[in-house]
C-alpha positions as CSV (number, residue, x, y, z in Angstrom):
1,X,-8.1,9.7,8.2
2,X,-5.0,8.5,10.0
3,X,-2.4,6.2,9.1
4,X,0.1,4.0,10.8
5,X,4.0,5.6,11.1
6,X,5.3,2.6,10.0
7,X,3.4,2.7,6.1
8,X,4.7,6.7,6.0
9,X,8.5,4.0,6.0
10,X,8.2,2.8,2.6
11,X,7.8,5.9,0.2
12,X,11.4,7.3,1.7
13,X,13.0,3.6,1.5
14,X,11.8,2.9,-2.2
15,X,12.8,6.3,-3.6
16,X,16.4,5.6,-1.8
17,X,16.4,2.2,-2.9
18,X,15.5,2.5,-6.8
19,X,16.5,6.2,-7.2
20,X,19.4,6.7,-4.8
21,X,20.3,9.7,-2.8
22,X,19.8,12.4,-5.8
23,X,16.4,11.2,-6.1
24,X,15.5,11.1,-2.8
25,X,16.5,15.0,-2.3
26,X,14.7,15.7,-5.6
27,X,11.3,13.5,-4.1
28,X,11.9,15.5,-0.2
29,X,12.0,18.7,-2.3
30,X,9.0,18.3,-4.1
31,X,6.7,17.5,-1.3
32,X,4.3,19.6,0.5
33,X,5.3,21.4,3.8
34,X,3.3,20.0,5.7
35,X,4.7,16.1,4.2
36,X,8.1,17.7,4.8
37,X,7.4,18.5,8.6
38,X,6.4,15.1,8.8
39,X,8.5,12.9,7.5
40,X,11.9,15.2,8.6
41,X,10.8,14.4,11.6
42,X,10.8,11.5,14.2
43,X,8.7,8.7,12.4
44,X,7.0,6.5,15.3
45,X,6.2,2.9,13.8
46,X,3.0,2.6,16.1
47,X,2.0,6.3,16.0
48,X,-0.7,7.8,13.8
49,X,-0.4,10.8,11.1
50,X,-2.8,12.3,8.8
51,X,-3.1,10.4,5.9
52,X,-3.4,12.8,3.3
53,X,0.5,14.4,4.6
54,X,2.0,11.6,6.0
55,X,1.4,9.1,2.6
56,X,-1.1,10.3,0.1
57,X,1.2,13.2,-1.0
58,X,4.3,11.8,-0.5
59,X,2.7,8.7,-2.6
60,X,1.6,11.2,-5.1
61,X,5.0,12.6,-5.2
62,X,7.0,9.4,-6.3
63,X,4.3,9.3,-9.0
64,X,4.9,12.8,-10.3
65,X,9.1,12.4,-10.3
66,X,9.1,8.9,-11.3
67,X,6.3,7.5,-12.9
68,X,5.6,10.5,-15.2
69,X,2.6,11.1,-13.3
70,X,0.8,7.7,-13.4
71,X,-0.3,8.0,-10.3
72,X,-1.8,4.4,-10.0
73,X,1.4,2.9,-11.0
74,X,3.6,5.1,-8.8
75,X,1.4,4.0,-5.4
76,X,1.0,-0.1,-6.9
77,X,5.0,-0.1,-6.8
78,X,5.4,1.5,-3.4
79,X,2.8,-0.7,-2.1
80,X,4.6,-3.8,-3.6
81,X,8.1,-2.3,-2.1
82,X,6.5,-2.4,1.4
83,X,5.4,-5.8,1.6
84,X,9.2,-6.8,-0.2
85,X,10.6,-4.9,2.8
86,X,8.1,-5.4,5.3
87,X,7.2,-9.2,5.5
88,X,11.0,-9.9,6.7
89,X,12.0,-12.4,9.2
90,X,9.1,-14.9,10.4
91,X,6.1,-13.0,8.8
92,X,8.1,-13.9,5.2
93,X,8.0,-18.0,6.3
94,X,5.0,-17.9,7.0
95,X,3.9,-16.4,3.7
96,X,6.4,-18.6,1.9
97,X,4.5,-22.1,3.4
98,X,0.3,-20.8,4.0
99,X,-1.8,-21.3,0.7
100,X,-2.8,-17.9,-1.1
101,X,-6.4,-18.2,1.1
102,X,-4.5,-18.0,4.5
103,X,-2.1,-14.7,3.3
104,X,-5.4,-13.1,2.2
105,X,-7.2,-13.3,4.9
106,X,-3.9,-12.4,7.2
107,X,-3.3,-9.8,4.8
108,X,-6.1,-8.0,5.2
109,X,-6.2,-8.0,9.2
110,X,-2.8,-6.5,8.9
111,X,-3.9,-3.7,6.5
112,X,-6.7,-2.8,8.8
113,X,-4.3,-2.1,11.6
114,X,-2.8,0.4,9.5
115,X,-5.9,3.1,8.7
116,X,-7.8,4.5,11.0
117,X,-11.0,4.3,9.9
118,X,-11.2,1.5,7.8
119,X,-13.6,-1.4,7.5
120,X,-12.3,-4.4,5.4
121,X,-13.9,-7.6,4.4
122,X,-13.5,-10.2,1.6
123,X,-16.6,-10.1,-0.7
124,X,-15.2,-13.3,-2.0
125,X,-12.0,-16.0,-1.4
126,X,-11.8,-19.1,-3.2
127,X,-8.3,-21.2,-3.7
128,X,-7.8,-19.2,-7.0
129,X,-9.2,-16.2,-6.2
130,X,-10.5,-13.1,-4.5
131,X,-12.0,-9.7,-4.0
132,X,-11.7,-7.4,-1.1
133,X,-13.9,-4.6,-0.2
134,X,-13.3,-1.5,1.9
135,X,-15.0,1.1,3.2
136,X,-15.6,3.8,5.2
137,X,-11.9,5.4,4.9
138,X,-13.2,9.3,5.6
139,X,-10.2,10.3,2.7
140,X,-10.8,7.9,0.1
141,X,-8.1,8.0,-2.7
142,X,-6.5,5.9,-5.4
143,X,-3.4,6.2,-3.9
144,X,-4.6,4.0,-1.1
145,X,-6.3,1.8,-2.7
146,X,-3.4,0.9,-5.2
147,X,-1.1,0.8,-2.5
148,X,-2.6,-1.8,-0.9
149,X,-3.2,-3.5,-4.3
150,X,0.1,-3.2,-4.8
151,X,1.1,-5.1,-1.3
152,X,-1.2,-7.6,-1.5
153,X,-0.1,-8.5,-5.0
154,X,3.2,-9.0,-3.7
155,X,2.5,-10.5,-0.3
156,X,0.8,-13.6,-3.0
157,X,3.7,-13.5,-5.0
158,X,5.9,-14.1,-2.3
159,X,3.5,-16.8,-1.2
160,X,4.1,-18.6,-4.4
161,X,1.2,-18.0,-6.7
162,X,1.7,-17.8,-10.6
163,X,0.2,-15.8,-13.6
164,X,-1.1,-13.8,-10.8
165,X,-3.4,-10.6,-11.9
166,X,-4.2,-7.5,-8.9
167,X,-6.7,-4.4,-9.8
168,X,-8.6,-2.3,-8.2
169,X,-11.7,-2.8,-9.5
170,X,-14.0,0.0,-7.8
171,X,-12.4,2.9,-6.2
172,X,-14.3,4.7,-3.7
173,X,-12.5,8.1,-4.5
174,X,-14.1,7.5,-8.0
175,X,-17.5,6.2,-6.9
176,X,-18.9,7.0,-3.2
177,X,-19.3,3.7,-1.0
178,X,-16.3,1.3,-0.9
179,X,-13.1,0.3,-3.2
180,X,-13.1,-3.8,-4.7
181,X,-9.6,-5.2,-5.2
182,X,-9.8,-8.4,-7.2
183,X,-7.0,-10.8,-7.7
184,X,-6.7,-14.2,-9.6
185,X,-3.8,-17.3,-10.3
186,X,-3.3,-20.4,-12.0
């Protein structure tokens, strides 16, 4: 499975953000070689890396340091950082004035364009709620699927919805078939 250059961004930017430069040499230093090779290198926004290097381990790493190992936690705040950081300029009006239904079904157009392969639909969209389901990702992991928990949860809150509730309901690393993100507001 490959992902985008420009999600293999936010794990660098959030441990340098909320950690400083101490933890982002302790995070670096705890990484795989082959993550290391990676991300020391030139990071190409619209190029495509192995998933499992480029962001499941590095993912996995900012868990371990700074989330005393709760993975799920670790990868729901990184996803939440990149939406934060990544829905800047134009893309951030626009989900500041489109009702919640709209930045869903934006949302998950974007995320598509990010995993290669990946199919996405919504199961089910109403005006205060919804459930995606994806499939066929060929290295299914929680860290995925709570990173883009995590970013969609965010992308809503920026949108302006309150009491607002994100899970990953199913996770296809758990169960073979696909992952179910739900999500509700008031």
């Amino acid at each position: 499975m490959l992902v985008k250059g420009t999600a293999l961004h936010a794990n660098r930017k959030f441990v340098l953000a909320r950690f400083g430069e101490e933890g982002l040499d302790r995070w670096f230093a705890a990484l795989p070689k082959a993550s290391q090779s990676i991300l020391n290198g030139v990071i190409l926004e619209t190029a495509w890396y192995p998933v499992v290097e480029g962001l499941i381990a590095p993912t996995r790493a900012v868990a371990e340091l700074f989330f005393a190992g709760d993975i799920n936690a670790g990868a729901m705040e990184v996803g939440r950082f990149s939406a934060e950081h990544g829905l800047r300029g134009i893309y951030r009006i626009f989900v500041k004035i489109a009702p919640p239904t709209v930045v869903i079904d934006r949302g998950t157009r974007i995320i598509k364009t990010y995993y290669d392969p990946i199919e996405m639909e919504i199961a089910e969209l109403t005006k205060n709620a919804f459930t995606l389901r994806f499939s066929k990702m060929d290295a299914p992991s929680s860290v995925i699927d709570h990173r883009i928990a995590g970013w969609i949860q965010r992308a809503l809150q920026i949108c302006g919805t309150q009491d607002l509730v994100t899970e990953v309901v199913r996770s296809a690393h758990d169960v073979q078939g696909s992952t179910e993100i739900a999500g509700h507001w008031s």
